[in-house]
N, C-alpha and C positions, 0 to 999 in steps of 0.2 A: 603615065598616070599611076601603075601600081607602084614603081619606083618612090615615086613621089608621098605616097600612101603610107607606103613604110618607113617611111626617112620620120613621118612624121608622127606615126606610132610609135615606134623606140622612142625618139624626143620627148613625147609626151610619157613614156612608161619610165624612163629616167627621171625626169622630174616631179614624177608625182613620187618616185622611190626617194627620190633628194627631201622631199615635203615631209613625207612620214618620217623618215628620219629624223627631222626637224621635231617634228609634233612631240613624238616621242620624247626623243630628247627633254624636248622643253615641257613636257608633260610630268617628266620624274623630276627634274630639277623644281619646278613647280609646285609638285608634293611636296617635295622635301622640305623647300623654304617656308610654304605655306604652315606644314607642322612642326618644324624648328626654329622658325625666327621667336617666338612666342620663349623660346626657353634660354634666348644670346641676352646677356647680360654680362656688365665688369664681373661680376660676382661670380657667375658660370664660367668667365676664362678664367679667374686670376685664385680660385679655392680648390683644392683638392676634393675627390668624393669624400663624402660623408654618412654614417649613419646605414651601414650595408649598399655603399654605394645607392640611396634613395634620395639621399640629398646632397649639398656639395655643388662643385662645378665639376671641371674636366683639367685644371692641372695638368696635374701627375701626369693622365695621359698625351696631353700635348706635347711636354718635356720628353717625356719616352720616346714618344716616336721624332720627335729632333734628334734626338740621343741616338736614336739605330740608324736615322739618315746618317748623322754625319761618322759612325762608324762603316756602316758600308759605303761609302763615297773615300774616307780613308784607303779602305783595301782595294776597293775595283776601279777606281782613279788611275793609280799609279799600275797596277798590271795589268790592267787594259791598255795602257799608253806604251806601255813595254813590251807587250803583245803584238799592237800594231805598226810597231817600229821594227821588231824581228820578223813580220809577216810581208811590210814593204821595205823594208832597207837590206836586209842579208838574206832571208829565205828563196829557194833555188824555187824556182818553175818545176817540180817536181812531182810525184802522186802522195808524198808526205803532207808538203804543203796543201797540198787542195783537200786533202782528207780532213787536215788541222781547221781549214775555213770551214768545210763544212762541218766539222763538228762543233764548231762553235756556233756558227748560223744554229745549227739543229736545237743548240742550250736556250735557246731564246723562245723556243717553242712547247718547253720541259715542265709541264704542268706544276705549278708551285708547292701543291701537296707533296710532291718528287724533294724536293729542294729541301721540305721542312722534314722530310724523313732522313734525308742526306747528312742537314746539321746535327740532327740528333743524333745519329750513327758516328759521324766522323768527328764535330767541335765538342759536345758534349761527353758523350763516352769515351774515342777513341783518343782524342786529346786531355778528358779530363776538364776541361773547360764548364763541366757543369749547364743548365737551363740559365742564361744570364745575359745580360746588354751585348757583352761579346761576341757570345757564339748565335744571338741573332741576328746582330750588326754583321758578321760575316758569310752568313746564310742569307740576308736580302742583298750583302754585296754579289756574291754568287750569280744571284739575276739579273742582276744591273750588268754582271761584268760581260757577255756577248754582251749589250746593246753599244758599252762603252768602246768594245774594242771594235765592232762594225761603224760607230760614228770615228774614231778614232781613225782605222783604216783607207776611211774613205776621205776625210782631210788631208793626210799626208798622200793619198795620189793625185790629191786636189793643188797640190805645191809643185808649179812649174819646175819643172826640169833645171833650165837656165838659172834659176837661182844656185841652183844644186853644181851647175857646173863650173856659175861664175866663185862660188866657194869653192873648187878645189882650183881652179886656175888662181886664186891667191894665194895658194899652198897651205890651204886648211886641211884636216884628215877627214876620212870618212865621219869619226866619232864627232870632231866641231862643226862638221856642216849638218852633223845631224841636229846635236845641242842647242848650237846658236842661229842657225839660219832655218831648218826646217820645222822644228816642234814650234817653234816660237809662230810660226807663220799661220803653221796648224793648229794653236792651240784656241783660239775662239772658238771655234769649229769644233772641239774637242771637248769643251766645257758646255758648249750647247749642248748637247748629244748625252753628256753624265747630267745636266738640269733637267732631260726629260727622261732620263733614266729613272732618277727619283722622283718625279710623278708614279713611277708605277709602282717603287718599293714600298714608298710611303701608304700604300693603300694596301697593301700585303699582310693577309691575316694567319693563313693555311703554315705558312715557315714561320712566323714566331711563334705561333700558341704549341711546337713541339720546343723552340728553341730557350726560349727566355722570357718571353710575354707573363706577365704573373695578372693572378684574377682579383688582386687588389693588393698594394702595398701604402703603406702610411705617406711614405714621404719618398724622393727626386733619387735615382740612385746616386749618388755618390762612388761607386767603384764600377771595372767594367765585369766584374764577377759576379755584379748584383741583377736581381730581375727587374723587370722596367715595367708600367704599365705602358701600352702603345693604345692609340683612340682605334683601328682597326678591329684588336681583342676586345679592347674596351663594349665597343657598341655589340660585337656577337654574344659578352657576357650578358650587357643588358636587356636585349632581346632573347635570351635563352635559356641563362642559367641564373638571373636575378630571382629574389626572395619574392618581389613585389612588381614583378613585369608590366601591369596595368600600372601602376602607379610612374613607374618610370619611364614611360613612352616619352613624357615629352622631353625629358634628358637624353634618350635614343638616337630621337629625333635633331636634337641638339648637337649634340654628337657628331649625329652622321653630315649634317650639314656645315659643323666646321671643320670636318674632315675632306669633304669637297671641294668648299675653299681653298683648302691647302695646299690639296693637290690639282685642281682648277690653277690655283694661282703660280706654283712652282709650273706648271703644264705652257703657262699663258709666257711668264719669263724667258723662258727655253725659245717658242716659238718668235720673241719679239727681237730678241736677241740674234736667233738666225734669220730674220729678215731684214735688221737692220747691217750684218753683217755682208750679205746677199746684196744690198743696195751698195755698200762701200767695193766690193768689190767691182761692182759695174760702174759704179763712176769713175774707181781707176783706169 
C-alpha cells in the first residue's frame, strides 16, 4: 500500500511539474504575442527604423542578425566537422584526448558574457578586426562551435563500422572512406545539430553588443568590417537606452516577438529534421 502511494505521488508531482511548465511557457509566449502582434505589419518587416528608432520597422535588424548566422555557421560548420573527425577517426584513447572532450563539453557551458569579452580581447583588438559583422559572426560562431562538434562527434560514432570496413576491403584509404563514405552518412545528423545550434546564437545579445552589434546604423552592412544592427541588441536598445521607451513598447514588443519566431522556427526545422531522419533510419 505505501509502495503503491508513492509510485503515485511522484506521478502526480511529475506531472503537475510537466503542467507548470507548460503554463509558464504558454503564459510568456502569450504576453508576448498578445503585446506584439498589434505592432507585425508588411511595413514593420520590410523598413528600416526611423526617426530615433521610434518609428520604422525592424529591417536592418532582421538582416543583421542573418548576416552574424550565417558568418558564424561559416566558421563553426567546418571546424566543428573537423574536430569531430580528428576526435573519432585518428585521436588515440588517451588523457590528451578526454581532456580535449572535456574541454569542449565544458565551452558549451561558458557564460556568453565570457564569449563577448573573448571577441573583444582576441577578434577586435588582438586581430584588429575592429567591433564589426565579423568579429561577431565569429564570437557567436565560438558558441555554436562545442554544440557542432558534440552533434557532430556523436554522428560519426553513429556510422556503422561495416561501412568503414567494407571501404577499405575495396582499397579505399583511410582519408576516402573518411570523405566519401563516412561524413556523407553523418552529415544530416550534422546539419541538424549546426540548425539548433543557431537557434541559440541567434538569440545572443551579451557577445555582440561588445563585438559588433551597433545601436543604430542607416542602412544593411555591405562589408564584413562593418557593424550590423542584430534584433537581440536591437530590443535591449529599445527597452533601455531608447529616447522614448513608453512610446516604443509596442516596437519592443514587436521585435521581441519576431525574434521568437525566428528562433522558434529555426528550433522547430532542426527538431523535424532529426525526426524525420530517425524514422528513415528505422525503416532501413
Amino acid at each position: 500500500m505505501g509502495r503503491k502511494l508513492k509510485d503515485k505521488s511522484l506521478t502526480f508531482i511529475l506531472w503537475a511539474s510537466m503542467f507548470a511548465v507548460i503554463l509558464i511557457l504558454f503564459g510568456i509566449l502569450g504576453f508576448v504575442i498578445v503585446q506584439g502582434a498589434g505592432a507585425l505589419s508588411i511595413e514593420f518587416l520590410t523598413q528600416p527604423p526611423r526617426n530615433s528608432m521610434t518609428e520604422g520597422g525592424i529591417l536592418t535588424p532582421i538582416v543583421g542578425t542573418v548576416q552574424l548566422i550565417l558568418v558564424s555557421i561559416a566558421f563553426s560548420l567546418p571546424v566543428g566537422i573537423c574536430t569531430a573527425i580528428y576526435l573519432v577517426e585518428y585521436a588515440r584513447d588517451d588523457i590528451f584526448t578526454t581532456t580535449l572532450r572535456l574541454a569542449i563539453r565544458s565551452l558549451a557551458g561558458v557564460p556568453s558574457i565570457v564569449y563577448g569579452l573573448f571577441g573583444l580581447s582576441f577578434f577586435c583588438i588582438m586581430l584588429k578586426f575592429n567591433p564589426s559583422l565579423l568579429s561577431a559572426g565569429l564570437t557567436l560562431g565560438c558558441i555554436a562551435l562545442p554544440l557542432i562538434v558534440g552533434a557532430a562527434e556523436t554522428a560519426l560514432f553513429a556510422v556503422p563500422k561495416s561501412l568503414r570496413y567494407a571501404s577499405y576491403a575495396l582499397g579505399a584509404s583511410k582519408w576516402q572512406t573518411i570523405s566519401k563514405v563516412v561524413v556523407p552518412t553523418a552529415m544530416p545528423s550534422i546539419l541538424t545539430g549546426a540548425i539548433l545550434s543557431v537557434g541559440r546564437v541567434a538569440g545572443e545579445t551579451a557577445p555582440i553588443m561588445f563585438t559588433g552589434a551597433a545601436f543604430f546604423t542607416p542602412g544593411i552592412a555591405k562589408s564584413l568590417f562593418q557593424e550590423v544592427m542584430a534584433l537581440p541588441f536591437h530590443v535591449y536598445v529599445l527597452a533601455t537606452a531608447g529616447t522614448s521607451i513608453d512610446k516604443t513598447r509596442p516596437l519592443q514588443y514587436g521585435a521581441i516577438l519576431v525574434l521568437l519566431i525566428l528562433v522558434l522556427g529555426i528550433t522547430l526545422v532542426g527538431i523535424i529534421m532529426r525526426a524525420r531522419l530517425s524514422r528513415r533510419r528505422y525503416l532501413m
